[in-house]
C-alpha positions as CSV (number, residue, x, y, z in Angstrom):
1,X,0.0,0.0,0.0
2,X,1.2,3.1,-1.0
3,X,2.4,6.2,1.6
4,X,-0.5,8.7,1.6
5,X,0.8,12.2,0.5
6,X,1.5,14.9,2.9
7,X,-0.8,18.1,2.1
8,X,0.5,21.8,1.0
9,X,-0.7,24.2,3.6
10,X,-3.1,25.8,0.8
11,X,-4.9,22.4,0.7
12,X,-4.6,21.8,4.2
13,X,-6.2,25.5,4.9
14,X,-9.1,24.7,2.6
15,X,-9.9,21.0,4.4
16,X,-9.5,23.1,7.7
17,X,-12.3,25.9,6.8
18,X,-14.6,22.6,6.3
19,X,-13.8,21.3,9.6
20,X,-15.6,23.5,12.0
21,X,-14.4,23.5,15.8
22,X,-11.0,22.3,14.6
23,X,-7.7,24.3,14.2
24,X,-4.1,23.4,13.3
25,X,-1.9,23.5,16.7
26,X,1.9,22.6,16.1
27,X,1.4,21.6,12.8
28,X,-1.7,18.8,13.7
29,X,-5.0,18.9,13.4
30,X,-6.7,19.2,17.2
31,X,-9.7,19.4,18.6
32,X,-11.1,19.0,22.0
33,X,-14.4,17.4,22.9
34,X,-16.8,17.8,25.9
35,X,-19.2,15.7,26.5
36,X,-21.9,14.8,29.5
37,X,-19.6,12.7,31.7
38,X,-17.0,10.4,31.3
39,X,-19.3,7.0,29.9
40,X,-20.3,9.8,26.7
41,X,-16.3,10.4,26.5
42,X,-15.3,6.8,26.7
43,X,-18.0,5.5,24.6
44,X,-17.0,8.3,21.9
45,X,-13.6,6.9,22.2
46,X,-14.0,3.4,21.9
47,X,-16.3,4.1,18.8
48,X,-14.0,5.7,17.0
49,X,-11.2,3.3,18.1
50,X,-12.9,1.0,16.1
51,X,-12.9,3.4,12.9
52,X,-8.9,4.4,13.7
53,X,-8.4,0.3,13.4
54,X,-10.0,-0.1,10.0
55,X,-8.3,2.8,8.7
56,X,-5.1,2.0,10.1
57,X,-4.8,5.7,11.3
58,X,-4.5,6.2,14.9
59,X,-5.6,9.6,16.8
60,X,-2.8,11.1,19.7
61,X,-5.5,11.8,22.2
62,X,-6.3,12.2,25.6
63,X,-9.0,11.6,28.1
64,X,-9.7,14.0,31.1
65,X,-13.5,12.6,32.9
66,X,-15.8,14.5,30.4
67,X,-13.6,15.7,28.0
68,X,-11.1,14.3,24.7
69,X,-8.3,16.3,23.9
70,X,-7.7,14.7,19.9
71,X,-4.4,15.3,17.9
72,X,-4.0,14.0,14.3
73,X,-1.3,13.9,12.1
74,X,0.4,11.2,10.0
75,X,3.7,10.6,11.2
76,X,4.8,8.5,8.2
77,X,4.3,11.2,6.1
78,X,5.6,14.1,8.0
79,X,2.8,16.1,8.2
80,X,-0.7,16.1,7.7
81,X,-2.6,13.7,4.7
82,X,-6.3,13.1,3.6
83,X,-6.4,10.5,6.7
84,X,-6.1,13.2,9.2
85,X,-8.8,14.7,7.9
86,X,-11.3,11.8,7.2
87,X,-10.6,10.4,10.6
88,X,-11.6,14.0,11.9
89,X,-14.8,14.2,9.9
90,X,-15.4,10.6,11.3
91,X,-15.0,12.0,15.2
92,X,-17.3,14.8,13.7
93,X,-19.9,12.3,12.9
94,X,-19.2,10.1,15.9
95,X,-19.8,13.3,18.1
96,X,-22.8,14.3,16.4
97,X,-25.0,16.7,18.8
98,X,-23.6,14.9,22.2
99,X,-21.0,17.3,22.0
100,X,-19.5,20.9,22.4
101,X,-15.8,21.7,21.0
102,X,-13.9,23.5,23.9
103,X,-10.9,26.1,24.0
């Protein structure tokens, strides 16, 4: 399977204006997550472990009771690729309305 290509920052500016409540922090995509307690947060987690798998794309992330600190990028490439950003619109989707992005 071929390396996926690492984005120019004009691309990468473009995915990020479609991507609302996430921002680029040390060149990575992140976003944090709050949600109703800490079952909500786990259970988003372990949902989307399952998506991370069968993409063979695993988030940097952190959990803190109610809320997910997420940080993608993809190492092999050096940067960030069309799997950072699909696996974000996948949390997106996973989140749906159980969730509020946080500073």
């Amino acid at each position: 399977m071929a390396e996926p290509a690492r984005l120019e920052d004009a691309e990468i500016r473009v995915r990020l204006d479609k991507l609302p409540g996430w921002s680029l922090e040390g060149g990575r995509l992140h976003r944090s997550f709050r949600f109703a307690d800490f079952n909500a947060a786990f259970g988003f987690m372990t949902r989307v472990a399952l998506i991370a798998e069968t993409m063979s794309h695993h988030p940097d992330w952190r959990n803190v009771y109610s809320r997910v600190d997420v940080y993608l990028i993809t190492h092999d490439a050096g940067g960030l690729t069309d799997l950072d950003f699909e696996l974000a619109g996948c949390m997106d989707e996973v989140a749906g309305d159980e969730t509020t992005a946080v500073g």
